[in-house]
N, C-alpha and C positions, 0 to 999 in steps of 0.2 A: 504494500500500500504506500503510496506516495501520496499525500494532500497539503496545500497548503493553510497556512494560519487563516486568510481569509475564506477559505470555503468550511473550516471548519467551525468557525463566528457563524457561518450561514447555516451552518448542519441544526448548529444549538443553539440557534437564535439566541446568538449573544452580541456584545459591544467590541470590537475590534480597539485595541488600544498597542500600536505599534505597526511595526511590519507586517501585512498580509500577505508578501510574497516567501519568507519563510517557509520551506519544505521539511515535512516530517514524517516518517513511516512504519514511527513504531508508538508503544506507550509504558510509562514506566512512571514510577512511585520518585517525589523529588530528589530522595537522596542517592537513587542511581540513575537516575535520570541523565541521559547523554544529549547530542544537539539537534541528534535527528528524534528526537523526544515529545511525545505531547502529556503532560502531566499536568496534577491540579491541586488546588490549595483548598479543603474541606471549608475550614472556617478561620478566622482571626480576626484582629492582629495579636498574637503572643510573641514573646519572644524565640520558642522553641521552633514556631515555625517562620518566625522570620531570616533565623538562624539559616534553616533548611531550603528555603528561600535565596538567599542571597549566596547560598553553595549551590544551587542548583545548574547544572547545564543544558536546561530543556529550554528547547525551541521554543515550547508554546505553553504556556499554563493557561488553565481555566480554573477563573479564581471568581470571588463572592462579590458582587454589582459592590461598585463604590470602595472597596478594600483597594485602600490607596497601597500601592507597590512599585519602589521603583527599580528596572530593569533598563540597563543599558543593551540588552543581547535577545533576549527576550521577547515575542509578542504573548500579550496578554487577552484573553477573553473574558469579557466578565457577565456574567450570567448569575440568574437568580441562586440555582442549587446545583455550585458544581460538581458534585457527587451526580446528579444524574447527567450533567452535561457530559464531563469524562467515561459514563456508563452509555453515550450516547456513539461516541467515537470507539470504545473498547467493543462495541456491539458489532460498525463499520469493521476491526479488525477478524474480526471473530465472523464474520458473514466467508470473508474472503477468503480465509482459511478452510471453509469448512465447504470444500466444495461437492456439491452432491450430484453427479454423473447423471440419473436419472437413469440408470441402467440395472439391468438384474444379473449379479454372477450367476456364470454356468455351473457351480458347485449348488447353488439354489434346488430347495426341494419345494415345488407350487404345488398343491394342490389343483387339478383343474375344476373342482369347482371353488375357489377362492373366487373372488373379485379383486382384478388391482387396477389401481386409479392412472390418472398420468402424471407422469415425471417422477416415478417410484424410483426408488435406490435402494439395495438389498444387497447386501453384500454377503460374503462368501458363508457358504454352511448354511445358511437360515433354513430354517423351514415353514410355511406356513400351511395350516390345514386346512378340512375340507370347513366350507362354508365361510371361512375369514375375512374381512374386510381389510382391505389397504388401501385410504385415500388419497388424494391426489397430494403430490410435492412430499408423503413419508418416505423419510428415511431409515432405515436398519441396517449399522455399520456391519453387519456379521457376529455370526454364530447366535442371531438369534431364534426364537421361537412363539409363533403366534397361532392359539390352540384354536380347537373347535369354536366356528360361529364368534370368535371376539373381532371387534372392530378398532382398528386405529387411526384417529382424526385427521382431518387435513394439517399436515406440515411439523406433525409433531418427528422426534427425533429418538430413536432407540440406540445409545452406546450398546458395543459389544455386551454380547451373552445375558441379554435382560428374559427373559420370560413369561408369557403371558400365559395363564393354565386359559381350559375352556371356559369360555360364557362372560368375558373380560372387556368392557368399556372404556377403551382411552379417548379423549376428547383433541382438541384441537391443539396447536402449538404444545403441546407438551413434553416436558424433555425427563426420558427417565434416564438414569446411570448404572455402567456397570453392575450386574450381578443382583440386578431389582427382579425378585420374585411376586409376581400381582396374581391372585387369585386361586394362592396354594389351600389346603382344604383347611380350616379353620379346626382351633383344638375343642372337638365336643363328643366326650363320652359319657355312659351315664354304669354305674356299679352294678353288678347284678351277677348272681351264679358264680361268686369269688373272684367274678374277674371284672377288668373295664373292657368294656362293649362301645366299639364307634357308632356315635351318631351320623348318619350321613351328611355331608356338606355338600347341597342341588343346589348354593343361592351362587350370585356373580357376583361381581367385581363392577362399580360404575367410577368413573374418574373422568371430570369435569374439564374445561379446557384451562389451558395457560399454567397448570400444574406441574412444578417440576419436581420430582422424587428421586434424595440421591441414592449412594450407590450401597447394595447387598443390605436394600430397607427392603421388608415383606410385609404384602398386606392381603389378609387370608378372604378368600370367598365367605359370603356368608353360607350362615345354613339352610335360612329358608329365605328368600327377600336379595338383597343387596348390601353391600358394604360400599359407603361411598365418600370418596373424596373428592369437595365440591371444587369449584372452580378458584381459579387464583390462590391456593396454597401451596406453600413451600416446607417440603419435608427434606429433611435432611441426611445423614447415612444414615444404614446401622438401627432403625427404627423399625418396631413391630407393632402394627398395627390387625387386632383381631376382628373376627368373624361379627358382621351386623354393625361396627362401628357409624357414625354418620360425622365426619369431618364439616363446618362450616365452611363456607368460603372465606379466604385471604385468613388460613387461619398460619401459622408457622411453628412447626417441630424440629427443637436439635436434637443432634446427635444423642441413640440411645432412649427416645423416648420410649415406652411401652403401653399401651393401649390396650385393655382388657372386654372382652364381649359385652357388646352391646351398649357401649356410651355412646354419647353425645356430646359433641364439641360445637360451640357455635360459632358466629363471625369473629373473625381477629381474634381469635385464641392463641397465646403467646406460651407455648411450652419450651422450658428451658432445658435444656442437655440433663439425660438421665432420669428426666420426670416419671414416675410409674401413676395409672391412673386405673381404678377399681374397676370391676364392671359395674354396670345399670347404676353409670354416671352423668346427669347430667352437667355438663361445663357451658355455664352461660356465655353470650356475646363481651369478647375484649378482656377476659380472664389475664392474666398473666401469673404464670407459677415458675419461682424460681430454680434452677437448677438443683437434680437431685432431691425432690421434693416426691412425696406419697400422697396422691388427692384421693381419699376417699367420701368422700361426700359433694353434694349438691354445692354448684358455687351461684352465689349472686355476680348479676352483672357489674364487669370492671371491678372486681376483684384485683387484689394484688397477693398470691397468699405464697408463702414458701414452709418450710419443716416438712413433718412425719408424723400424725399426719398433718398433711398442709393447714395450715391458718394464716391468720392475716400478719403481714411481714412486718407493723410494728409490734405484733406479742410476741414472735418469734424472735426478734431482736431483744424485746424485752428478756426473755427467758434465756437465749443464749447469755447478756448478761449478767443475771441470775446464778446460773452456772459456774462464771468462769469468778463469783466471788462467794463461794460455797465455802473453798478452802478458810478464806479469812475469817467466815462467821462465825463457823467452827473452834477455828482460834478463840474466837472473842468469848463464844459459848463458855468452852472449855475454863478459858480466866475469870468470866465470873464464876461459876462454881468454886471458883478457890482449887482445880483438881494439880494447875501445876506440869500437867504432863497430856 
């Protein structure tokens, strides 16, 4: 990619403050930032980043409207939020890279009654089976597999070795990663005659558009019904997500969360790295649970709650606290009695 300072002010509708004819082809963080460079300044003025600033050697920053900066070498864009301006340009690099052939390897196993759309990409090993849908502009870098009757939206994008079991709804733009298992049989047995006895898992898998799920996250078929992940949420690796769940839209799970049969997650739901959450949970709209946290119980909307089980994050604070001056009270206890030791 080669663009200049000026076309890139035009990309992100921003204010050009410098040289527009500056050429740059790549993008980098300002402290390695080189001259063929397009980098950005989140927010300020600090000192730490003015610091980083005035070592910088990038061609171009895209910095905050009005964040007076001065740069003799330099052009500057200034735009409202350049976090997304610089995600505007890193998207431009990331297009061009990622070029999709529109082609299907001859290693490819089709089903001939699949359906494949146009400008498909499939790469080497895939398989897809009988009744499958492939929409127009997906791509599937290889070794993947797309089971009975599931369908994949237009223009979404499957890294190596994802898997769809049968009866599996992807939606549109959506990107899964590496080693994403969608609609493995959900864990449901029931006791009986000294042993456990599987419940069968008949339900599917729905997942909404713009959803991106990273990599070696599983989310099990339901049992009876669906399990779904709505539109605009962002899941992260490493997360199991069980059978019946119902994800919110623009909800976001880190790494390691775990999800138990049959909750409820609603909009903007903010699960923090390692969260475990109970079954037949309700988690209202805009929740936020810190890292490592156990939620067993119903939350109210816009909650903030962290611990085990989760509560509200200033009693949790309060009690940790608590905690960590036990020793001392102990002490004090101990000296009034008079015991000395």
């Amino acid at each position: 990619m080669k663009i200049t300072a000026a076309d890139i002010a035009k990309l992100v509708n921003g204010v050009l403050v410098g040289d527009g004819e500056i050429v740059v082809s790549k993008a980098a963080g300002l402290a390695e930032s080189e001259e063929t460079d397009v980098s950005f300044v989140k927010s300020g003025p600090n000192q730490a980043i003015l610091s980083l600033f005035q070592k910088s050697k990038a061609g171009v920053v895209i910095v905050p409207m009005g964040l007076k900066l001065n740069s003799t070498s330099a052009a500057l864009i200034e735009v409202q939020n350049p976090l997304a301006g610089f995600s505007q340009v890193l998207a431009l690099i990331a297009n061009e890279k990622d070029i999709r052939s529109g082609q299907i390897h001859p290693t490819t196993s089709i089903s001939p009654k699949a359906k494949i759309g146009k400008n498909v990409t499939i790469g080497a090993f895939s398989i897809v089976e009988d009744d499958a849908t492939i929409e127009d502009n997906v791509c599937l870098k290889g070794q993947n597999y797309v089971g009975p009757r599931s369908k994949v939206g237009k223009d979404t994008l499957l890294y190596p070795q994802v898997v769809l079991r049968e009866d599996v709804f992807i939606g549109q733009r959506c990107i899964l990663h590496s080693g994403c298992i969608i609609g493995a049989d959900g864990y449901g047995f029931f006791f009986e005659n000294g042993k456990h006895n599987k419940i069968p898992q008949i339900g599917s898998v729905l997942i909404g558009d713009d959803v991106e799920i990273g990599a070696c996250t599983t989310i099990d078929r339901a049992t009876t019904g669906a399990t779904i992940i709505r539109s605009g949420t962002k899941i992260d690796n490493l997360v199991q997500v069980a059978h019946n769940v119902d994800i919110g839209e623009h909800a976001l799970l880190a790494a390691q969360v775990g999800i138990a049969g049959s909750t409820r997650l609603g909009k903007g739901v903010v699960l923090g790295g390692q969260v475990g959450v109970a079954d037949h949970v309700n988690i209202a709209d805009r929740t936020q649970v810190g890292g490592g946290a156990g939620v067993t119980k119903d939350t109210e909307p816009g909650s903030v709650l962290w611990g085990t089980p989760a509560q509200p994050l200033k009693n949790q604070l309060k009690e940790i606290l608590y905690v960590r001056r036990l020793s001392e009270l102990f002490k004090d206890l101990k000296k009034n009695k008079g015991e000395g030791h």
